[in-house]
PATORFI-518784 format. One record per residue (C-alpha): residue number from 1; x, y, z; residue in one letter; chain. Coordinates in steps of 0.02 Angstrom, whole numbers, plus 50000, padded with zeros to 5 digits. Layout:
# residues N
+------+-------+-------+-------+------+-------+
: resi :     X :     Y :     Z : resn : chain :
+------+-------+-------+-------+------+-------+
:  NUM :     X :     Y :     Z :    A :     A :
...
+------+-------+-------+-------+------+-------+
***
This chain:
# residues 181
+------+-------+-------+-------+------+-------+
: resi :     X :     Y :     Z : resn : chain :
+------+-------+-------+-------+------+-------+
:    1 : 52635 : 49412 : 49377 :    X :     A :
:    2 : 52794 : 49317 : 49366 :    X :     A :
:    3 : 52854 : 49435 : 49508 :    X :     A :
:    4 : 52724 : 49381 : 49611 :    X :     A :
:    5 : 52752 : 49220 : 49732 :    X :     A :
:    6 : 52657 : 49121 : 49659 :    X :     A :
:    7 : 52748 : 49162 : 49466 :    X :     A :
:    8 : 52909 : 49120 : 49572 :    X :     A :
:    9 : 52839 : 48935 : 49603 :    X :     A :
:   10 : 52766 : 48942 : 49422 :    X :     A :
:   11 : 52921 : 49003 : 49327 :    X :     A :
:   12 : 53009 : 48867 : 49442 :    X :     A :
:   13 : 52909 : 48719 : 49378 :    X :     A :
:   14 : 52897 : 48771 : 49187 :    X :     A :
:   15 : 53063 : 48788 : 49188 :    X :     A :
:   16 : 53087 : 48602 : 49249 :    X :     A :
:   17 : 52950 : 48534 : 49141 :    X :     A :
:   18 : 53034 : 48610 : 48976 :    X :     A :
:   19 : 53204 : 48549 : 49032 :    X :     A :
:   20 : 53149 : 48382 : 49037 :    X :     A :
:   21 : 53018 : 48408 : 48916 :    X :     A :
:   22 : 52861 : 48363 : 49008 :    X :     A :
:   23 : 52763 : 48545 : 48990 :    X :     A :
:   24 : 52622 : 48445 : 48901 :    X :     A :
:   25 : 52624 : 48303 : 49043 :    X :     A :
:   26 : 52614 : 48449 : 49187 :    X :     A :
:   27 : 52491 : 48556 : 49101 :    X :     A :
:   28 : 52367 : 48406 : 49103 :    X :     A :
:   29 : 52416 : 48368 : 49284 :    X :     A :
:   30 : 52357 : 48525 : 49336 :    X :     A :
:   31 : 52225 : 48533 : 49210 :    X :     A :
:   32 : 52152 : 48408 : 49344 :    X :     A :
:   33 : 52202 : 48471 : 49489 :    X :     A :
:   34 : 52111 : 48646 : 49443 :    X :     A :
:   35 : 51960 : 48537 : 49402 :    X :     A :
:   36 : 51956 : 48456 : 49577 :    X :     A :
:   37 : 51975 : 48642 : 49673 :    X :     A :
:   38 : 51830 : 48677 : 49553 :    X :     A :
:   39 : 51727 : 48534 : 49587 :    X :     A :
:   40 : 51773 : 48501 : 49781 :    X :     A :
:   41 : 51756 : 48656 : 49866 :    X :     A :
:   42 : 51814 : 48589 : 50024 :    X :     A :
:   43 : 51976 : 48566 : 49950 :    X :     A :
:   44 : 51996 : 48736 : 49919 :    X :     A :
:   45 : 51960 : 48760 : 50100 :    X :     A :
:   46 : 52083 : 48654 : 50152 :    X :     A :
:   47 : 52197 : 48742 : 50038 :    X :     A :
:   48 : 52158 : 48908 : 50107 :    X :     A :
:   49 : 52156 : 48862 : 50319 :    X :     A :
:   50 : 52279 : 48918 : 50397 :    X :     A :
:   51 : 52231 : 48799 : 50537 :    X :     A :
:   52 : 52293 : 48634 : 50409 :    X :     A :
:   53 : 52474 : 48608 : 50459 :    X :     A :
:   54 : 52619 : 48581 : 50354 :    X :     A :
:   55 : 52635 : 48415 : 50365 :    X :     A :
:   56 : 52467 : 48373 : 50361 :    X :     A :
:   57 : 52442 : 48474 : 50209 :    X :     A :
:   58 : 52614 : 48396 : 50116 :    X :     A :
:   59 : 52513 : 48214 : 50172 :    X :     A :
:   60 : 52349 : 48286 : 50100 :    X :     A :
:   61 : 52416 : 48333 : 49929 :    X :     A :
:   62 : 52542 : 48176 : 49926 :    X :     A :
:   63 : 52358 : 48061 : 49940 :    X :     A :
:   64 : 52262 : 48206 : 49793 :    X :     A :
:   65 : 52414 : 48204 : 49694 :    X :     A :
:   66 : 52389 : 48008 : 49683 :    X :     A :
:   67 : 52212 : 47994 : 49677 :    X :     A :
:   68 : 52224 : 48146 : 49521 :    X :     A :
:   69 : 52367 : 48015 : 49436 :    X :     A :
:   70 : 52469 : 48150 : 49431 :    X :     A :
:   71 : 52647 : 48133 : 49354 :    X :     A :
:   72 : 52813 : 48145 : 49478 :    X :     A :
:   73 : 52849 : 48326 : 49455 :    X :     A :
:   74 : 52690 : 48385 : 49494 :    X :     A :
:   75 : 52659 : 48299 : 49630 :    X :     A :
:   76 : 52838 : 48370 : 49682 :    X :     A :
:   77 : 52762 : 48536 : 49649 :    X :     A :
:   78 : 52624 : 48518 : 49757 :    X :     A :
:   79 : 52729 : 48444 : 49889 :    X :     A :
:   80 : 52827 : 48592 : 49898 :    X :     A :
:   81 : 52706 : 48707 : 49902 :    X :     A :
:   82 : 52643 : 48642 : 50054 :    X :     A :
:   83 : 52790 : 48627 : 50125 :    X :     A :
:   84 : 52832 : 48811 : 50114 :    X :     A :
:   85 : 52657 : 48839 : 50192 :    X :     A :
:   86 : 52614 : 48925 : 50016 :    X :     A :
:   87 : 52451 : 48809 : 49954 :    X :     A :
:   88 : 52345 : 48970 : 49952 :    X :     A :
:   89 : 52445 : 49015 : 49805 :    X :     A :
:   90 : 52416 : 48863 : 49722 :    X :     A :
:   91 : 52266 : 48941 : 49598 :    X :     A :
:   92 : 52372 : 49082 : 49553 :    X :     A :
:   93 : 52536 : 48974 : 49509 :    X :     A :
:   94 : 52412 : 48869 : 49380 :    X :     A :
:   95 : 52362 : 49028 : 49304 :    X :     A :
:   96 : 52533 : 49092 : 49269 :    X :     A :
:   97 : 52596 : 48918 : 49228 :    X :     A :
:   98 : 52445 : 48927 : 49092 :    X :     A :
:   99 : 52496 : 49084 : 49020 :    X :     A :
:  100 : 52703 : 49031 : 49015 :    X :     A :
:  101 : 52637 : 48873 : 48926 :    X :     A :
:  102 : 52533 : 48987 : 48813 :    X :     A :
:  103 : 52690 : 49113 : 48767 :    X :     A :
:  104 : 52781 : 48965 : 48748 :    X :     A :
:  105 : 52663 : 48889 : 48618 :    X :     A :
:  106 : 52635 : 49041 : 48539 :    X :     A :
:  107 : 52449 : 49065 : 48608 :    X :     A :
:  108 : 52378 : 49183 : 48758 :    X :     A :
:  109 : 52221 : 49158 : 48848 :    X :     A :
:  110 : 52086 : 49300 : 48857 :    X :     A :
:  111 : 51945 : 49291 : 48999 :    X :     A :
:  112 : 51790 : 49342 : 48905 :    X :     A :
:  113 : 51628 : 49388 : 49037 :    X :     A :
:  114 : 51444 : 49393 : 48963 :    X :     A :
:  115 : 51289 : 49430 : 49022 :    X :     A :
:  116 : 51218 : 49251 : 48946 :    X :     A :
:  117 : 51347 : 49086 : 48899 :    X :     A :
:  118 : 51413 : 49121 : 48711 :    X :     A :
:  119 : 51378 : 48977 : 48584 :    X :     A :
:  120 : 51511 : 48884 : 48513 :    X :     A :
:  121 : 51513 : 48990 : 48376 :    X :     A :
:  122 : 51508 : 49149 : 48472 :    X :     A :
:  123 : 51670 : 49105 : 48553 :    X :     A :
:  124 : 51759 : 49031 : 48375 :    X :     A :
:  125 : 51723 : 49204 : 48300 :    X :     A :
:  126 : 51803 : 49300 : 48484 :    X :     A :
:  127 : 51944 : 49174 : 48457 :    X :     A :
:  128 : 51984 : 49219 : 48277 :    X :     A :
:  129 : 51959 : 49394 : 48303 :    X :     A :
:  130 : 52056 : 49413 : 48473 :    X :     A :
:  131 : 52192 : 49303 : 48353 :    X :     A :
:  132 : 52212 : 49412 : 48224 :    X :     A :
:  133 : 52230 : 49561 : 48329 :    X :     A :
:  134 : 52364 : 49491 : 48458 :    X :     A :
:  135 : 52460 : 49401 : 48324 :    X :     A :
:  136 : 52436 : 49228 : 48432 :    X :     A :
:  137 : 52306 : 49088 : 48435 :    X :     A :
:  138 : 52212 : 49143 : 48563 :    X :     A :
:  139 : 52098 : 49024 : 48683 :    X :     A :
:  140 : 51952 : 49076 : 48773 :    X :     A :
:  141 : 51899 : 49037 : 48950 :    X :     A :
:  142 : 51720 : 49107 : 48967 :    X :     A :
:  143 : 51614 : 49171 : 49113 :    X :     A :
:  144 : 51432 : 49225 : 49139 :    X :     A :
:  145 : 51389 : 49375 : 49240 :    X :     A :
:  146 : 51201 : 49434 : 49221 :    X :     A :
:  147 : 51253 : 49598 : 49282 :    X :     A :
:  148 : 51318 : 49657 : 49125 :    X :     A :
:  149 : 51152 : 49658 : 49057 :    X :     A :
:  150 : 51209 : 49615 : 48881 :    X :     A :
:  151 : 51385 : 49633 : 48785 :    X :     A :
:  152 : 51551 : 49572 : 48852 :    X :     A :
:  153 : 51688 : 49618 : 48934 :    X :     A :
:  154 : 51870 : 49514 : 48870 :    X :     A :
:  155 : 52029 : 49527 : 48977 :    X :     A :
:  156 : 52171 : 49472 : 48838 :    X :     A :
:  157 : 52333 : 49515 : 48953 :    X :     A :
:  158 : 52349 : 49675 : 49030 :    X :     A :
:  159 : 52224 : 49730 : 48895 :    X :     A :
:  160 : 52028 : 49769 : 48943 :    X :     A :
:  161 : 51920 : 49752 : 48819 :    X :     A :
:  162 : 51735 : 49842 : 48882 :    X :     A :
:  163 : 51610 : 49820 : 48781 :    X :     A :
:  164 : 51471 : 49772 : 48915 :    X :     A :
:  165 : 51295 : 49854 : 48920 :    X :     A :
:  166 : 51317 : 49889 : 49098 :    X :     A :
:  167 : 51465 : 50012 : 49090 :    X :     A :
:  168 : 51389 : 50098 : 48921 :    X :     A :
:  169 : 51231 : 50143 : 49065 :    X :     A :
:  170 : 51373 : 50191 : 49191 :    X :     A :
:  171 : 51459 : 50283 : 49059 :    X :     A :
:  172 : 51270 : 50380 : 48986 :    X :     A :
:  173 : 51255 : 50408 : 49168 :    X :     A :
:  174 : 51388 : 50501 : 49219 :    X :     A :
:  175 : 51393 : 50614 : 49075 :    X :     A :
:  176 : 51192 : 50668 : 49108 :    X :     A :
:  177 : 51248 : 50693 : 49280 :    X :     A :
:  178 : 51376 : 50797 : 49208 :    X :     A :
:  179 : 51536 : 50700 : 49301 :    X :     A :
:  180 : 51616 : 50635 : 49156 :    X :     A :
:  181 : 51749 : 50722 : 49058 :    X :     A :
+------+-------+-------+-------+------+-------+
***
């Protein structure tokens, strides 16, 4: 991922917040600025339209960098992105910049997708146990997918964890139809 464009601009700014020691500081700022895309979906329209200019989309995220209170290198960050024309990568560079923060802290983040939310004590025990087995303190960021009928499914990494109801079926199906190996 830290091939990808968006790791480029990611690596980038980690690299600047550790040097002047402001990773905390930038991981809140975009803490917040993930929250508004998730909250404002016209943002992430504007984000995405190819019709939004340059320099009305540097303007745009100079006024949301302000109105988020976002600290100077951040808002740098986001000025540069859409100066390069590359806000459609914006999501992706949080996500990496998460997981660099993570390695750096000695944590990772797993994805973990249920068929119903997990209580609070449901994801502690995930946490522990994803913990122990990647040697890190592991955080969870949870989904809900009713498709799965029951079970979870936990992406830690590169590493797939399947464990869902709905690919056991797919699985007992294939083999009665005789196209499993």
């Amino acid at each position: 991922m830290k091939a990808s464009l968006a790791g480029r601009y990611a690596t980038a700014l980690f690299e600047l917040a550790r040097d002047k020691s402001v990773i905390d500081t930038v991981e809140a700022s975009l803490a917040r600025v993930r929250g508004a895309l998730e909250q404002a979906p016209n943002l992430g329209a504007m984000i995405e339209s190819p019709a939004v200019g340059r320099d009305d989309a540097t303007r745009a995220m100079g006024k949301i960098a302000d109105e988020l209170k976002l600290d100077p290198l951040s808002k740098n960050f986001l000025g540069v992105l859409a100066d390069n024309g590359r806000l459609s990568k914006l999501g992706d560079a949080i996500r990496v910049f998460d997981a660099l923060v993570a390695a750096h802290k000695g944590e990772a983040r797993a994805t973990v997708t249920s068929a119903r939310p997990l209580t609070d004590a449901q994801v502690k025990t995930l946490e522990d146990k994803l913990s122990k087995r990647a040697g890190l303190t592991v955080t969870l960021d949870t989904q809900v997918d009713p498709a799965l009928l029951g079970g979870v499914r936990i992406q830690l990494g590169s590493e797939l964890i399947d464990a869902s109801v709905q690919t056991k079926l797919n699985s007992l199906a294939a083999k009665m139809a005789g196209t499993a190996q």
